[in-house]
C-alpha positions as CSV (number, residue, x, y, z in Angstrom):
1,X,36.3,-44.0,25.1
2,X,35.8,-43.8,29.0
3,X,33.4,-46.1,30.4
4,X,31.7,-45.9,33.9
5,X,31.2,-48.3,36.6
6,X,28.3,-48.0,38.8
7,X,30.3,-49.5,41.4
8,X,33.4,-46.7,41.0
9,X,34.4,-45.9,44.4
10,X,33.8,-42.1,43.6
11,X,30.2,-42.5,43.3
12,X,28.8,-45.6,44.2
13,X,27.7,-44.6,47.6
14,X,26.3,-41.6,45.8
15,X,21.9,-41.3,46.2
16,X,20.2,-41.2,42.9
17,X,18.1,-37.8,43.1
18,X,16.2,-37.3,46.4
19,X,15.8,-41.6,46.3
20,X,17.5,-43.7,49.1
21,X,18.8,-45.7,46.5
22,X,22.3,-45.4,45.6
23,X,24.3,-45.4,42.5
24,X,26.4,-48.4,43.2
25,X,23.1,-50.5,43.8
26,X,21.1,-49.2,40.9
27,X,22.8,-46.7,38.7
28,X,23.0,-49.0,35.6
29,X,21.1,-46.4,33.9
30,X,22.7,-43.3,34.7
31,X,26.2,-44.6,34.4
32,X,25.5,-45.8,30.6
33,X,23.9,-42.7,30.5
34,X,27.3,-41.1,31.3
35,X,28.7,-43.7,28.6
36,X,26.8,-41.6,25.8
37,X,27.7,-38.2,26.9
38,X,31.5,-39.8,26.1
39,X,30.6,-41.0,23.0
40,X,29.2,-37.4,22.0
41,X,32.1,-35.7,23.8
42,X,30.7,-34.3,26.7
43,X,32.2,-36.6,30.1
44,X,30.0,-36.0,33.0
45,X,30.6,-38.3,36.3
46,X,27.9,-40.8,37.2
47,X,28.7,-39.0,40.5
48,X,27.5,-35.3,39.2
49,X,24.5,-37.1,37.1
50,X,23.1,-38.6,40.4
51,X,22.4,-34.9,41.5
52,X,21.6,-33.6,38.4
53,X,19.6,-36.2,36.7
54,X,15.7,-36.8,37.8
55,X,14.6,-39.8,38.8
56,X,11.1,-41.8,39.9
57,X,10.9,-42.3,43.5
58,X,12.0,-45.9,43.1
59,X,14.9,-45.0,41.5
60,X,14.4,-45.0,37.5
61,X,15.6,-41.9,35.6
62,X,12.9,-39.6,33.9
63,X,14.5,-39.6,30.5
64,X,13.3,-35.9,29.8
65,X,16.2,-35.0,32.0
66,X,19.0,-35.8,30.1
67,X,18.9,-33.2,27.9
68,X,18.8,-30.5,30.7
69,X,22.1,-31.7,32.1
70,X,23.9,-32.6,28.8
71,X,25.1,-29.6,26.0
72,X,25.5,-32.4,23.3
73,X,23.2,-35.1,23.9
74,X,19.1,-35.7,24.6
75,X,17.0,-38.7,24.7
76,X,14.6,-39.7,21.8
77,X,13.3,-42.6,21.8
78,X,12.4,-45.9,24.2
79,X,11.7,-49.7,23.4
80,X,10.2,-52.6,25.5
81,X,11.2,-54.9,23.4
82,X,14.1,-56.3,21.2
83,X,14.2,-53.9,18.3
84,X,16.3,-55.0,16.1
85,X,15.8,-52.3,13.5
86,X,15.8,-50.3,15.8
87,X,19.2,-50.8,17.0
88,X,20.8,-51.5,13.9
89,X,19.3,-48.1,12.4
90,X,21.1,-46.8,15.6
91,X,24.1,-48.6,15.6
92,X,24.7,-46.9,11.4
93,X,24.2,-43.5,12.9
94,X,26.9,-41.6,14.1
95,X,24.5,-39.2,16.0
96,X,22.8,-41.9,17.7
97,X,23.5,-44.3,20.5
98,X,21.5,-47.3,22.2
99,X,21.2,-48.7,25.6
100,X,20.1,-51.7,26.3
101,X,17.4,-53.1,28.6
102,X,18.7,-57.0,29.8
103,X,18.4,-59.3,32.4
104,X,14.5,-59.7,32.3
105,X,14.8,-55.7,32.4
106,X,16.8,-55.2,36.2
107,X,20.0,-53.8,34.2
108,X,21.2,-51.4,31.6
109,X,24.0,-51.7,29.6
110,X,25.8,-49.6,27.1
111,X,25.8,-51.0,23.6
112,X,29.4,-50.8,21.3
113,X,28.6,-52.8,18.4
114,X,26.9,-56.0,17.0
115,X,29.4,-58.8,16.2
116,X,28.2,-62.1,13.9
117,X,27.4,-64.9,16.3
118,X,28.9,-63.4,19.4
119,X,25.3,-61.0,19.6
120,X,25.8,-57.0,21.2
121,X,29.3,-55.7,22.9
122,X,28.4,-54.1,25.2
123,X,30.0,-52.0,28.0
124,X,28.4,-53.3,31.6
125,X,29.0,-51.0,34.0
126,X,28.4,-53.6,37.2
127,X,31.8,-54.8,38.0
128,X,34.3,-52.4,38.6
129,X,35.9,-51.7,36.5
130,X,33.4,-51.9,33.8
131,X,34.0,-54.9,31.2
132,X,32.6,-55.9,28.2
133,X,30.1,-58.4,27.6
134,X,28.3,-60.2,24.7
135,X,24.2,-59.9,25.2
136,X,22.4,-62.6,22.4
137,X,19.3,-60.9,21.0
138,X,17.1,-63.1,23.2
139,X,18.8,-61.1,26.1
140,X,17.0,-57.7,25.0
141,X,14.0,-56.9,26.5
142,X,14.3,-52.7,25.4
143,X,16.5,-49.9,25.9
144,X,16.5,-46.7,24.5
145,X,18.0,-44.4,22.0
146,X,19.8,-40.9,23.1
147,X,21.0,-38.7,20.1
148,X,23.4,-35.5,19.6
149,X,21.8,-32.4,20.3
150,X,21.8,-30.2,16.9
């Protein structure tokens, strides 16, 4: 499965929306975003979803969005907090993938699996390229829930 970087020199000097902000400084979001629309089979850039996707004035994506860019995938559902029936409901469901909220909430990462004692793989798309990580429970502060479209 492809897996985005924010920091990709194809679209990290990309603006999110009409924001000064640009992807490479906070597109967390939409580049885990991207990671979802792989997972359902639908790849779209980080560097076509920072025109297409809507975002606040300060930069944070209006989830409604999604599903007006993407064929195959929409949002459903947002956390602010560890959920973790949430995410392991998610995690059993093929039609159903989480991001995750971490680092006292500043970053989004894309969640692969839960592994005993390690805590969530995950795919952080910071460094380029992105790498996985482990995130403990404790780490969690939300995240959100983005399904197939039917």
């Amino acid at each position: 499965m492809l897996l985005f970087s924010q920091n990709d020199p194809q679209w990290k000097k990309e603006k999110l929306g009409k924001t000064n902000l640009t992807c490479g400084q906070f597109g967390c979001t939409t580049s885990v975003i991207g990671d979802g629309g792989n997972w359902f089979g639908e790849t779209i850039t980080p560097y076509y979803l920072t025109k297409r996707l809507s975002y606040t004035n300060t930069g944070l994506i209006i989830w409604s969005s999604i599903g007006k860019v993407y064929k195959k995938m929409q949002f459903f559902w947002r956390f602010y907090k560890h959920d973790e029936k949430m995410i392991a409901d998610a995690l059993k469901h093929p039609d159903k993938v989480v991001l995750l909220n971490v680092d006292r909430g500043y970053h989004w990462v894309f969640l692969l699996g839960k592994v005993p004692f390690l805590g969530y793989r995950c795919s952080n798309p910071y460094p380029f390229p992105a790498k996985t990580r482990y995130y403990k429970p404790s780490e969690v502060v939300g995240g959100a829930v983005l399904i197939r479209k039917k």
